[in-house]
C-alpha positions as CSV (number, residue, x, y, z in Angstrom):
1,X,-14.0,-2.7,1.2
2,X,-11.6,-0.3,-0.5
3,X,-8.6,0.0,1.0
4,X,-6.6,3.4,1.7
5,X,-3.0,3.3,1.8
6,X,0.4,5.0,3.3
7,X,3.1,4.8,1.3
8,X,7.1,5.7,1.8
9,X,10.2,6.0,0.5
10,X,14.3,6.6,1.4
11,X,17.3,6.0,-0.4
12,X,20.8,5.9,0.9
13,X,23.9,7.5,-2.1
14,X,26.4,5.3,-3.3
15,X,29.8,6.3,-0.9
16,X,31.2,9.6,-2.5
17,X,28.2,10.3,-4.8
18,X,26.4,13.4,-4.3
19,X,23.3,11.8,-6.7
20,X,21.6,8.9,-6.0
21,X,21.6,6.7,-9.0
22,X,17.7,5.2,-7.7
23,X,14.3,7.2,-8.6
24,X,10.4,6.2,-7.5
25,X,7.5,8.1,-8.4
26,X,4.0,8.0,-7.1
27,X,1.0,8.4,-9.2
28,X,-2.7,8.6,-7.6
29,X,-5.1,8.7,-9.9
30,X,-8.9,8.2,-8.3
31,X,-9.5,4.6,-8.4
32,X,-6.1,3.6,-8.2
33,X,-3.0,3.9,-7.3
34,X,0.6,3.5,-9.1
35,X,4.5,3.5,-8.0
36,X,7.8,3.1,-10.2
37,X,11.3,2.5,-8.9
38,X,14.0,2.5,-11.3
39,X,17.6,1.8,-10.8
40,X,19.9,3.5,-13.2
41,X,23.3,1.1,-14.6
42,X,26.2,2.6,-12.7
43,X,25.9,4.9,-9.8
44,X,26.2,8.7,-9.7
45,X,25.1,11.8,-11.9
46,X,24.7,9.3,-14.8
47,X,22.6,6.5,-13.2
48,X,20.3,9.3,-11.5
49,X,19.3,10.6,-15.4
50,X,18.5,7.4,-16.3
51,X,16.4,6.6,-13.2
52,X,14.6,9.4,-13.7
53,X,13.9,9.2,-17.3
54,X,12.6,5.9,-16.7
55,X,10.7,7.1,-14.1
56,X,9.2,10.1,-15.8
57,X,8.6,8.5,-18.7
58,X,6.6,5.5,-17.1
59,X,4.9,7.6,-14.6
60,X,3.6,10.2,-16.9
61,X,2.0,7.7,-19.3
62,X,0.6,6.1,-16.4
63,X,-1.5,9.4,-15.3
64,X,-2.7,9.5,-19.0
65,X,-4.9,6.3,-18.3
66,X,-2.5,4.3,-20.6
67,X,-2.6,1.2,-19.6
68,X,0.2,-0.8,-17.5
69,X,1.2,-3.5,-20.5
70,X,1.6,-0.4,-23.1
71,X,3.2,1.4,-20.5
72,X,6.2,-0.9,-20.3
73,X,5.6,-1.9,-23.5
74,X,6.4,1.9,-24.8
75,X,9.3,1.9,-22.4
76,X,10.8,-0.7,-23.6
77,X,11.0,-0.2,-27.0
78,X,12.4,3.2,-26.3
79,X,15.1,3.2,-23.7
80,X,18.3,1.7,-25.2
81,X,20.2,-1.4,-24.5
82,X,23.7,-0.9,-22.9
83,X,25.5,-2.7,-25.8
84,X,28.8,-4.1,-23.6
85,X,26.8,-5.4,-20.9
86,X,23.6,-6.6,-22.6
87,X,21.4,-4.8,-20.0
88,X,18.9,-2.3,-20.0
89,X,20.2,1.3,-19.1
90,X,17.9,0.9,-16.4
91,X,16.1,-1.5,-14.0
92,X,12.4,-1.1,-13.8
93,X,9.6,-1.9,-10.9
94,X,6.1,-0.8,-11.8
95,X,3.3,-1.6,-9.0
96,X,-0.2,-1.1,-9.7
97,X,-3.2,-0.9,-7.0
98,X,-6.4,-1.1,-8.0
99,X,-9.8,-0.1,-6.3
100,X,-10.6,-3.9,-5.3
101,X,-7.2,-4.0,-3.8
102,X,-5.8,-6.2,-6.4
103,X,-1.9,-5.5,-7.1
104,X,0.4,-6.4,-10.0
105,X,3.8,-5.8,-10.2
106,X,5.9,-5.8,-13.2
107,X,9.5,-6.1,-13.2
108,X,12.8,-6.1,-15.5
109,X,15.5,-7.2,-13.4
110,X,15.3,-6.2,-10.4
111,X,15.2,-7.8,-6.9
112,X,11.6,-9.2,-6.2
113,X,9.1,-8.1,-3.4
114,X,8.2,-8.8,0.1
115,X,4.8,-9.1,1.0
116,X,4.0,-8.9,5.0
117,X,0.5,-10.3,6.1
118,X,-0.1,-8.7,9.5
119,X,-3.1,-10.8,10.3
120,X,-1.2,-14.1,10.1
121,X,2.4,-12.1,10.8
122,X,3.7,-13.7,7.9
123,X,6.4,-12.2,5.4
124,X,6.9,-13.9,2.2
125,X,9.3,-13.4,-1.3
126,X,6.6,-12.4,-4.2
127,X,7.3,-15.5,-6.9
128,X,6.3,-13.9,-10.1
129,X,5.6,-15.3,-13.7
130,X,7.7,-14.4,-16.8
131,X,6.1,-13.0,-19.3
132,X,7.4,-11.2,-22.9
133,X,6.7,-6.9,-22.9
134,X,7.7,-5.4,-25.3
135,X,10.4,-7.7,-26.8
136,X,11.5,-8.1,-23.3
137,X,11.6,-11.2,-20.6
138,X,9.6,-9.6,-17.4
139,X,8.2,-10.7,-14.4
140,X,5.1,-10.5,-13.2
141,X,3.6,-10.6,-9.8
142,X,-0.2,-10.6,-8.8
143,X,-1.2,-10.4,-4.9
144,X,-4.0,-9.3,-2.8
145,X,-3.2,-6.2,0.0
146,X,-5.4,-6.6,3.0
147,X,-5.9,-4.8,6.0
148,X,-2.8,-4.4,7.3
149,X,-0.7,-5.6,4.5
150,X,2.4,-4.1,3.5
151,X,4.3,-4.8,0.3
152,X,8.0,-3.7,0.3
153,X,9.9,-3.4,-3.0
154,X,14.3,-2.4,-2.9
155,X,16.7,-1.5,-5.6
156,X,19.5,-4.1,-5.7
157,X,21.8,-2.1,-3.7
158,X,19.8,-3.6,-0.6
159,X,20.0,-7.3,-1.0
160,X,23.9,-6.2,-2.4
161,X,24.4,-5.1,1.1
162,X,27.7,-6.5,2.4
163,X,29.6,-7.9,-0.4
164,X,33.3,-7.7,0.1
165,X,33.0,-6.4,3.2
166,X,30.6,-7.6,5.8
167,X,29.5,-10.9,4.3
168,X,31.4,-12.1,1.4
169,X,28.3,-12.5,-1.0
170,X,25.5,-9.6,0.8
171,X,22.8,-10.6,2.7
172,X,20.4,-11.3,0.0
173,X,16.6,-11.3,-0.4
174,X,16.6,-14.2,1.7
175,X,18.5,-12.1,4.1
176,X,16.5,-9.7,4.2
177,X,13.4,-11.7,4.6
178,X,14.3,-13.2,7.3
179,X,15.3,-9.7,8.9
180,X,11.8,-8.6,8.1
181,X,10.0,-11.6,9.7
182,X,12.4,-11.2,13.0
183,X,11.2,-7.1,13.1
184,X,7.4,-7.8,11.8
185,X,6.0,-8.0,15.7
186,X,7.8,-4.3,16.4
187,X,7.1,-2.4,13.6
188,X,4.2,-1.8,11.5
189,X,4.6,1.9,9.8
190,X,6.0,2.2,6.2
191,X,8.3,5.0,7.2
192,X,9.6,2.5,9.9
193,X,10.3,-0.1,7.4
194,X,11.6,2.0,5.4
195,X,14.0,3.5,7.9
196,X,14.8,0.3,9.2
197,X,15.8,-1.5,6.0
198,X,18.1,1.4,5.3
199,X,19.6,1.8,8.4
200,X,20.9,-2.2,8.5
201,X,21.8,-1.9,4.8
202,X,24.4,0.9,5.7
203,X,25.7,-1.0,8.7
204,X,26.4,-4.2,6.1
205,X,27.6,-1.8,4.1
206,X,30.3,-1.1,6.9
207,X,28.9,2.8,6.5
208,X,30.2,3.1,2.9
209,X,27.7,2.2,0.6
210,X,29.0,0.2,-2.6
211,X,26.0,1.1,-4.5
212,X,22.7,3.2,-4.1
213,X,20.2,1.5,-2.0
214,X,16.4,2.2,-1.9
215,X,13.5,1.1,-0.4
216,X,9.9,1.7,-1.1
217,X,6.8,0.5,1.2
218,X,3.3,0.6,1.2
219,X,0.4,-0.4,3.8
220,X,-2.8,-1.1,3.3
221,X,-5.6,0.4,6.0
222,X,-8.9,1.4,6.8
223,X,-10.1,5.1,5.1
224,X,-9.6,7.9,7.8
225,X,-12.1,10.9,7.8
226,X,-11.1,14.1,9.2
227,X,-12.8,17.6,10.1
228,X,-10.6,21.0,10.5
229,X,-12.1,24.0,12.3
230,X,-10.2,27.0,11.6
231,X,-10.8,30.6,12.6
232,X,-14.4,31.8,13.8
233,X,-17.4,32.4,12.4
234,X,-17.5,35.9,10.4
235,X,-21.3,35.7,12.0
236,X,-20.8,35.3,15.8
237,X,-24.7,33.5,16.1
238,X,-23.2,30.9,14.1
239,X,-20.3,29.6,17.0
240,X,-22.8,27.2,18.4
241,X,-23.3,25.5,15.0
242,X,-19.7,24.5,14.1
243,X,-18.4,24.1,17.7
244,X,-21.5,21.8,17.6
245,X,-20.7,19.9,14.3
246,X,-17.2,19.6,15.1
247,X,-17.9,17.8,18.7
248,X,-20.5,15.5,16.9
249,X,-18.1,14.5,13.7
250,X,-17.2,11.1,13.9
251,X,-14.2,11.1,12.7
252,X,-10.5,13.1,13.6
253,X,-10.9,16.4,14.9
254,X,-8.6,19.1,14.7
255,X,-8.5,22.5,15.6
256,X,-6.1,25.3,14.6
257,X,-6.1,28.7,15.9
258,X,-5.9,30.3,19.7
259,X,-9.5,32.1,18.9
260,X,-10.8,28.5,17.6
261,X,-9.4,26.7,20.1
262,X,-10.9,29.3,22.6
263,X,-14.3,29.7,21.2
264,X,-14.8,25.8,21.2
265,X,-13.1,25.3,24.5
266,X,-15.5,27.7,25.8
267,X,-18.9,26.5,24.1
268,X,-17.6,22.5,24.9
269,X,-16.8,23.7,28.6
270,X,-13.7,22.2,28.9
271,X,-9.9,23.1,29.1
272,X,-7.5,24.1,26.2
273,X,-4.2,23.6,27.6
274,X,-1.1,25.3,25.7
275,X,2.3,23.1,26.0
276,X,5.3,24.9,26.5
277,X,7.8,22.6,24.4
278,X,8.9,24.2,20.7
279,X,9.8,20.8,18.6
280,X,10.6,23.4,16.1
281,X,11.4,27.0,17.1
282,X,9.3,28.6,14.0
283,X,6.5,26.5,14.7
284,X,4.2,28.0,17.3
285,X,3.3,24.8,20.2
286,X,0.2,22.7,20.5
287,X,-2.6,22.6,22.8
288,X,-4.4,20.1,24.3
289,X,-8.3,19.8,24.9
290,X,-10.8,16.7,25.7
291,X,-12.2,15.7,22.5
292,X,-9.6,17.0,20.6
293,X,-6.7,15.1,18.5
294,X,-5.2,17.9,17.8
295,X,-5.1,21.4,18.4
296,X,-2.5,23.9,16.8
297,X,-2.0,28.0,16.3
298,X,-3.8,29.1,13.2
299,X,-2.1,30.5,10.2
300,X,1.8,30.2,10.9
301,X,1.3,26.9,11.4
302,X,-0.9,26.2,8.1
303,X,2.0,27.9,6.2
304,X,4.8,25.6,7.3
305,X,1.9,22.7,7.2
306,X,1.6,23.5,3.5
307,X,5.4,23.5,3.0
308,X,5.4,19.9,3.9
309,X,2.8,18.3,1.8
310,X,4.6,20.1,-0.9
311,X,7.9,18.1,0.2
312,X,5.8,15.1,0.6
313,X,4.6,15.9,-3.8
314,X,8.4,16.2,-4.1
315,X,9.0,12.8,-3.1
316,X,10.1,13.4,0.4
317,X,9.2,11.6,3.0
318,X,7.2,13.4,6.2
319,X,9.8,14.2,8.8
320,X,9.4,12.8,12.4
321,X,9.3,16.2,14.2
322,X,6.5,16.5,16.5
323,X,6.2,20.4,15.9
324,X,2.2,21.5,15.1
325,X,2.5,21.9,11.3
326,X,4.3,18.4,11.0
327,X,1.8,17.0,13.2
328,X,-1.1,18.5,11.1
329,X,0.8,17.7,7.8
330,X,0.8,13.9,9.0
331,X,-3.3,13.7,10.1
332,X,-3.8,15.4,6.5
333,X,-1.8,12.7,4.9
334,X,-3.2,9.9,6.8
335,X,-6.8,10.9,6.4
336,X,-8.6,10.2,3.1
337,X,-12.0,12.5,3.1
338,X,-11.2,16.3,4.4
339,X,-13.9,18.5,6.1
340,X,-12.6,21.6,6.2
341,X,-14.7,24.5,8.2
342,X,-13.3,27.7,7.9
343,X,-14.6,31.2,9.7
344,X,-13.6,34.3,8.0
345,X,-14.3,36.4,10.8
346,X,-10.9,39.1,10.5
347,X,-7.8,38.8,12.3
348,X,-6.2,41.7,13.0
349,X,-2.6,39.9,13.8
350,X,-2.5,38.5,10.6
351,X,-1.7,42.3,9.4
352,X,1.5,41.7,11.0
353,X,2.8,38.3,10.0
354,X,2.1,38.7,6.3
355,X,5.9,39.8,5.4
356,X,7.0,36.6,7.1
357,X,4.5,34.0,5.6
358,X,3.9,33.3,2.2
359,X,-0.5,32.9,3.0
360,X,-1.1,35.7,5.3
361,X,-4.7,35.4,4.5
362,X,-6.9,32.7,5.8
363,X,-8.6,31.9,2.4
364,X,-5.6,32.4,0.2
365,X,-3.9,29.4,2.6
366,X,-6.4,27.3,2.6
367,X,-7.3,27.6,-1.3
368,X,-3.8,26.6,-1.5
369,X,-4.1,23.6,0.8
370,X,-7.4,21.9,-0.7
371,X,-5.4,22.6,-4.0
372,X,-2.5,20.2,-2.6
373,X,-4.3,17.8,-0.6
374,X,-6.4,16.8,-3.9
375,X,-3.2,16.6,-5.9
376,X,-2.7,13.6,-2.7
377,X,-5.6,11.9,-4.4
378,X,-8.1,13.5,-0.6
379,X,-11.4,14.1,-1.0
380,X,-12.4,17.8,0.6
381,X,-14.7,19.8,1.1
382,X,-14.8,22.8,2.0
383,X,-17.0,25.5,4.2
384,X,-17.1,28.6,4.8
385,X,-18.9,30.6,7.8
């Protein structure tokens, strides 16, 4: 079985930079997906241009189909050698997942990775080969991600963690692994890893990071399939129909919209139950109905929805908030195949909320969603009624 994957990322500034010196990019391409973490030499404006030129360069020959050994190949023979130090400008970690599942990692000194097996709640160091790219020494790992599995890779500011200050030589990866195994029972989420490892880094640290520290995770899962019903049917003979189809998708199911939520709460004969808490004060609240996972307000909440998948293409991770456009942000991300069911019957409030949103019409937000979610690497499909 093809696995589908979340994937996260954080990074905590050097003390008294303003730019982090660490860069990772994500590339999906269809039947794979790749991730590069470089750590620039130094800290600061300087080590974040070099980061991200080794990024850039790497990730954009990646999403040309070239393949991984030219790849670091190419970026080897181009990025220059710092000549008092011997070192490359840069540190580089490129992972690459195929469609079967199968991983490789190739790195030029950096630390190496941690690879968690849920099902036997085992963590273990990646030992890699060394192999000769591009006129360079690199290592090489291969591994397997299975259900469950999450692979964790860190710039050296993590395993650094502590020198001088907490413990006299850092915690190292050792450290770290044995952190990891003593917090794999409680937490399972790559934003929780991520979070976590950061959070004990800063307090080795003593809350004045000696270096930039990042940490990138991926999880391995089962493919999630979801169905959206948004607005009514232009038709009103047709309400049956996708109220029907949305009760007998098997799969999540989420509504947005008060005249959705209404016209499915009325043809399922059940409650739709408005909560009074605002997580966020410009996000209207949730509902709640049997059969439902989630139900939000319509197009407000699709606007500030598609703000956050475009901080999640930025490289940001999804905030925690529990507000309805996070929420809906997060089952988008998390679901791999997209049924989207859209009525274009008219709304006359939309008239007056489109100086305040940037999609005041349903199709014009929506176009612009399916336009983001397949730049996520998500299948959708979209209907209209």
């Amino acid at each position: 079985m093809r696995f589908a994957v979340d994937l996260a990322q954080g990074s905590i500034n050097k003390q008294g930079e303003e730019l982090c010196g660490d860069n990772v990019e994500i590339v999906r391409r269809e039947k794979e997906i790749m991730a590069v973490l470089s750590d620039g030499l130094g800290s600061g404006v300087k080590a974040g241009i070099l980061a991200t030129m080794t990024v850039k360069m790497a990730t954009k020959l990646l999403s040309r189909g070239l393949p991984l050994e030219e790849t670091v190949e190419t970026i080897n023979r181009t990025l220059p050698i710092c000549k008092v130090r011997g070192l490359a400008y840069a540190t580089l970690n490129v992972l690459y997942l195929d469609e079967d599942n199968q991983g490789r990692l190739i790195q030029d000194d950096a630390p190496p990775a941690i690879l968690l097996n849920s099902a036997k709640r085992k963590a273990r160091i990646l030992e890699g080969t060394k192999s000769i790219i591009g006129g360079k020494e690199m290592t090489e790992s291969r591994f397997e991600l299975n259900e469950g599995d999450t692979i964790i890779i860190v710039s050296d500011g993590v395993p650094h963690a502590g020198v001088g200050a907490v413990l006299d030589l850092g915690w190292g990866m050792e450290g770290l692994l044995h952190y990891v195994r003593k917090k794999m029972p409680s937490i399972t989420e790559p934003e929780e890893w991520v979070q976590e490892i950061l959070d004990i880094t800063n307090i080795l640290y003593a809350e004045e990071p000696g270096d930039d520290a990042t940490v990138f995770a991926i999880r391995a899962r089962k493919p999630r399939h979801l169905m959206l019903l948004s607005g009514p049917p232009k038709e009103p003979e047709q309400d049956q129909e996708v109220c029907q189809a949305l009760k007998d998708f098997a799969g999540r199911k989420i509504i947005c919209g008060g005249a959705t939520g209404n016209m499915v709460a009325r043809h399922w004969q059940c409650e739709i139950e408005t909560e009074l808490v605002y997580s966020d004060p410009s996000v209207p609240p949730i509902a709640k109905m049997a059969g439902a996972n989630l139900v939000t307000e319509g197009i407000l909440t699709i606007n500030k929805a598609i703000e956050r998948l475009r901080q999640v293409l930025g490289g940001e991770n999804l905030d925690s908030k529990k507000d309805g456009a996070t929420l809906l942000a997060r089952e988008l991300l998390q679901s791999e195949e997209i049924s989207l069911h859209i009525g274009t019957a008219k709304n006359p409030a939309h008239r007056s909320l489109a100086p305040a949103i940037t999609y005041p019409d349903r199709m014009q937000a929506f176009g612009e969603l399916v336009h983001l979610l397949e730049r996520l690497g998500k299948k959708v499909e979209i209907t209209w009624y």
